[in-house]
PyMOL commands that place a pseudoatom at each C-alpha (Angstrom):
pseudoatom trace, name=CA, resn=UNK, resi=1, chain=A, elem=C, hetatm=0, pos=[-7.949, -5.091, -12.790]
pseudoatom trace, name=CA, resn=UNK, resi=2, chain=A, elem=C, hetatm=0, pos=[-4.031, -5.262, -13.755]
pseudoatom trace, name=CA, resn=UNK, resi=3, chain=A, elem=C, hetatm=0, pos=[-1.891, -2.539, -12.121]
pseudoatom trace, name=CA, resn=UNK, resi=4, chain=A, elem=C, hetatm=0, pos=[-0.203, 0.078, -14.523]
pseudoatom trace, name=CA, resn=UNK, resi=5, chain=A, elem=C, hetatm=0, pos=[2.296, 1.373, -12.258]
pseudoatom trace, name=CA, resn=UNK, resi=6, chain=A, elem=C, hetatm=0, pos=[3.259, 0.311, -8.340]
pseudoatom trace, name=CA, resn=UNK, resi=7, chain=A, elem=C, hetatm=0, pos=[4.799, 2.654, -6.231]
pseudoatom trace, name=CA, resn=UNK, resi=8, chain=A, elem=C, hetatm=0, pos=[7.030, 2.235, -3.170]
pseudoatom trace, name=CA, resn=UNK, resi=9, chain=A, elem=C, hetatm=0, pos=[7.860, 4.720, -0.173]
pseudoatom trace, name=CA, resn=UNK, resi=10, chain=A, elem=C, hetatm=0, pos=[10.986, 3.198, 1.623]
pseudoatom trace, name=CA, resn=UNK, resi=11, chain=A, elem=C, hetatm=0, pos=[11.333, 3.329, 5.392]
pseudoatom trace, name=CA, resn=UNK, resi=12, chain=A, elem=C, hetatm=0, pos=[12.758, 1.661, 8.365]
pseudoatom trace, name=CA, resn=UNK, resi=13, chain=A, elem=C, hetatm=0, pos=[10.581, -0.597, 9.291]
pseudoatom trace, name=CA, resn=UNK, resi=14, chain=A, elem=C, hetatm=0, pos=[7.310, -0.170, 7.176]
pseudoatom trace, name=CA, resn=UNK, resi=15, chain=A, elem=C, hetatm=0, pos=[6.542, 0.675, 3.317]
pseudoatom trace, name=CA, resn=UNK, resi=16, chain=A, elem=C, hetatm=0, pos=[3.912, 2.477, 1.772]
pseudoatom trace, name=CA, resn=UNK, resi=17, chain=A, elem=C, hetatm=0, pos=[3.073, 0.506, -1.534]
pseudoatom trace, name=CA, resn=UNK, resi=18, chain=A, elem=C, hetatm=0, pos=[0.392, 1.805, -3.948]
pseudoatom trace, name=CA, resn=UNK, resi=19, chain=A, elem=C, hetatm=0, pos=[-0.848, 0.399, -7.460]
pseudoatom trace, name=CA, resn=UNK, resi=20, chain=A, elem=C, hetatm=0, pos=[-2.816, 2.206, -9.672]
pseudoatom trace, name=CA, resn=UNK, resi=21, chain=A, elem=C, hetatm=0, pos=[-4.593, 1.631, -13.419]
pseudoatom trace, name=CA, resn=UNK, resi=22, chain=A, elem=C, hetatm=0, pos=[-4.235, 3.065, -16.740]
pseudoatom trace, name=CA, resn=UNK, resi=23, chain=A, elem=C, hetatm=0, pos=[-7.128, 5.374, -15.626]
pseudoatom trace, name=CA, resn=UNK, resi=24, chain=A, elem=C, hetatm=0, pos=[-4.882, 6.409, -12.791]
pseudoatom trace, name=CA, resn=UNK, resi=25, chain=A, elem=C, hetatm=0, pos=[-7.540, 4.883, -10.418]
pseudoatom trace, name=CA, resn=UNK, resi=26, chain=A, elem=C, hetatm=0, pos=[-6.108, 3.389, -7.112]
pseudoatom trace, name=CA, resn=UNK, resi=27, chain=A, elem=C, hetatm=0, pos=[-5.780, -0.361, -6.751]
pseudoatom trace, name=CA, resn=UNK, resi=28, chain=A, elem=C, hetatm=0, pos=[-3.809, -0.964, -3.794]
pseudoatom trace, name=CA, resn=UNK, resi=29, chain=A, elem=C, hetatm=0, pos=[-2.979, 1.202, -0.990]
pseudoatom trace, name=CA, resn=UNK, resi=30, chain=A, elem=C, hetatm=0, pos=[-1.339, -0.485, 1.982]
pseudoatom trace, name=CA, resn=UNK, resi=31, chain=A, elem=C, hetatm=0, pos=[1.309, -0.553, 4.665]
pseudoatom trace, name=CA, resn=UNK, resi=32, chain=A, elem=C, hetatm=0, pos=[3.852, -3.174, 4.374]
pseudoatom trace, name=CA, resn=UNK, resi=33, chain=A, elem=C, hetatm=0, pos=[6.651, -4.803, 6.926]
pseudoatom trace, name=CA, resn=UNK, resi=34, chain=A, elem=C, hetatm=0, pos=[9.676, -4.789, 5.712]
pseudoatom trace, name=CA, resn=UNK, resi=35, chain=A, elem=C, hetatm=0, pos=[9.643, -8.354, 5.856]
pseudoatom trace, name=CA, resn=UNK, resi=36, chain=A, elem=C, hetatm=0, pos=[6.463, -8.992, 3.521]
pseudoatom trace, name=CA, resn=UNK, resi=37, chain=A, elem=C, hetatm=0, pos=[7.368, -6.862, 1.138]
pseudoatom trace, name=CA, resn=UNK, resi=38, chain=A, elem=C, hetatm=0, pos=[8.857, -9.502, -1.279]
pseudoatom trace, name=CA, resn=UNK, resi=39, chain=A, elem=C, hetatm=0, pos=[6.438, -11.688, -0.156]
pseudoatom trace, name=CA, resn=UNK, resi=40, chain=A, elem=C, hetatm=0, pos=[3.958, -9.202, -1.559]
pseudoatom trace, name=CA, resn=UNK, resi=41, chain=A, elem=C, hetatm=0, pos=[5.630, -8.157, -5.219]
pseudoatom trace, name=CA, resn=UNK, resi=42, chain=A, elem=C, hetatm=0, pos=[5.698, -12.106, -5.615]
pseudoatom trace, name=CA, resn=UNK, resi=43, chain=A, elem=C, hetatm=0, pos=[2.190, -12.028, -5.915]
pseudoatom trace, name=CA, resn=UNK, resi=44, chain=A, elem=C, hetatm=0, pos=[1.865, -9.182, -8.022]
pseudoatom trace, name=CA, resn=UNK, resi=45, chain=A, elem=C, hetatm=0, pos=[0.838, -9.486, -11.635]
pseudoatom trace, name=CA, resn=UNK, resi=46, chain=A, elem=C, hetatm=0, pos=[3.898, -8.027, -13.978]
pseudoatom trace, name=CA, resn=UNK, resi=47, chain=A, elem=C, hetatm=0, pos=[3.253, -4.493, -14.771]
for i in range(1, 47): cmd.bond("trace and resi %d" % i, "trace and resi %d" % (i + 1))
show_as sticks, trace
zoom trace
């Protein structure tokens, strides 16, 4: 299912990303090194 909306806590080291749906349902939910975190977002579908 295509994320809606992608949220980002910042941090030191580690980020809290989260996607969710039109429906407001969660996608994604994960911790992320700072040094994945493009890696990640490249990945992603566009919003």
């Amino acid at each position: 299912m295509k994320s809606m909306r992608i949220g980002l806590d910042l941090a030191k080291n580690v980020f809290e990303v989260f996607a969710v749906d039109q429906d407001e349902k969660v996608l994604i939910r994960k911790t992320i090194k700072r040094s994945k975190v493009l890696e990640f977002f490249i990945q992603q579908e566009p919003c």
